[in-house]
Steps between C-alpha positions, in 0.01 A plus 500: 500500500705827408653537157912500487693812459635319222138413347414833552787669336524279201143552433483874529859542347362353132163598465420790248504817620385689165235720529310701776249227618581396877253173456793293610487633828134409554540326883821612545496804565274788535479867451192800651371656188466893537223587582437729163443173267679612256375259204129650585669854465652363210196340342250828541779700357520296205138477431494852490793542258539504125908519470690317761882427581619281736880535593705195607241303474677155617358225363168620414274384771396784633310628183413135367310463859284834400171442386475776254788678322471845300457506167909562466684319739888540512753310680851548545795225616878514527586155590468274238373200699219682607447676196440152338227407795372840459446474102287139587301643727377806361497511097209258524306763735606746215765679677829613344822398659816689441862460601677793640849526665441567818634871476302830594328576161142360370521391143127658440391871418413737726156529575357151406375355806272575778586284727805362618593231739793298637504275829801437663740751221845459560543870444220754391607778231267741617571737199432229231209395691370876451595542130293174368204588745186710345395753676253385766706164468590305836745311579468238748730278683603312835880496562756345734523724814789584735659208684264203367610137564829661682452251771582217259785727309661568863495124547762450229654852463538623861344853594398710213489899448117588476347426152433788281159437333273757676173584389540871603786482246350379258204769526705724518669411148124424331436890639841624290447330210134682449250249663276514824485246729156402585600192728798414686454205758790312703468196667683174658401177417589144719671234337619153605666210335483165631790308350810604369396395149284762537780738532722425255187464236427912633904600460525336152210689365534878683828509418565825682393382876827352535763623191747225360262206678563136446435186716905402433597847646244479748491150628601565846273729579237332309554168711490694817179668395356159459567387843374839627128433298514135617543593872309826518260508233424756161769813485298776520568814262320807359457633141455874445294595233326899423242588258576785294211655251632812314272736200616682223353856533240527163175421434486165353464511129109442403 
């Protein structure tokens, strides 16, 4: 027997939503991975490394999942609940966790890291990224890409303008702010959600798919959506994600 829309709302409407861990969703919905596997990338970078920052880093996960970290291991956090998760994840693996403010300078010295990484930024400053990389330094990340999820966003908003978002942009500003891109990969990625608990569970926590959401401002469309996934099964979506790797011109320092 099928779950209410009322079971289902209550439920996804009060569970926490701190943090960048999507375990919740775990036969509810599912996402393609890219194809890149960007925690291997991510691991063999950081095995290689001796001074690494990760931007934005969420919660934490990503790094605590790693099974080796450099020797100096850096990670920044604007948003306090996640800056709290972060701290508990990754002091204990020896990892430093600092608070910035979410604007477009580093709080570090130029020069002090050879490697850099961010998944999923919510902007990049290319320029700062530059500055704190050593020469022969890399940074590494996979982003959101142009027009992800906008099948769910055009659900609730109505048409939308194409995304901006696109990896030939964003090449284009590593290339101006002194770095060469080494890697640049695009690709589209099916998703499908199989309740509408799983929905509003997604909206609450990427806060940017649909602006302003709540399941009060929302409800009719929400209930509708229900029927449709009871009648016709999972509503189908697709993420957008790119793979950018960018180098600092330099030989690494010995």
């Amino acid at each position: 027997m099928s779950r209410t829309y009322e079971d289902l709302r209550r439920e996804a409407a009060t569970v926490s939503v701190d943090g960048w861990d999507f375990s919740w969703l775990e036969g509810r919905a599912s996402e393609e991975r890219p194809s890149w596997g960007y925690s291997r990338l991510l691991g063999e970078r950081m095995a290689r490394a001796r001074a690494a920052l990760d931007v934005q880093t969420g919660g934490g996960e990503i790094l605590a999942g790693l099974p080796e970290l450099p020797p100096v291991t850096v990670a920044t956090e604007s948003w306090p609940p996640n800056l709290a998760l972060a701290a508990s994840r990754l002091r204990p693996r020896g990892a430093a966790v600092v608070a910035d403010d979410g604007g477009s300078r580093l709080p570090f010295l130029a020069g002090v890291f050879d490697l850099v990484v961010s998944r999923h930024p919510v902007e990049t400053y290319w320029t700062e990224i530059a500055r704190v990389l050593r020469p022969g330094g890399t940074y590494l990340s996979q982003q959101v890409g142009p027009r992800s999820v906008f099948e769910l966003a055009e659900y609730f908003l109505g048409p939308l303008e194409s995304s901006a978002r696109d990896p030939e942009d964003a090449a284009a500003a590593a290339r101006a702010a002194g770095l060469e891109v080494v890697d640049l990969r695009l690709e589209r990625l099916r998703m499908e959600f199989d309740d509408v608990g799983a929905v509003i569970y997604f909206l609450r926590k990427v806060i940017w798919i649909v602006p302003g959401f709540s399941v009060e401002r929302y409800q009719d469309r929400l209930r509708a959506l229900h029927d449709r996934i009871e009648a016709e099964g999972p509503f189908v979506a697709h993420s957008s994600r790119f793979l950018i790797e960018a180098r600092k011109p330099g030989d690494a320092a010995a």
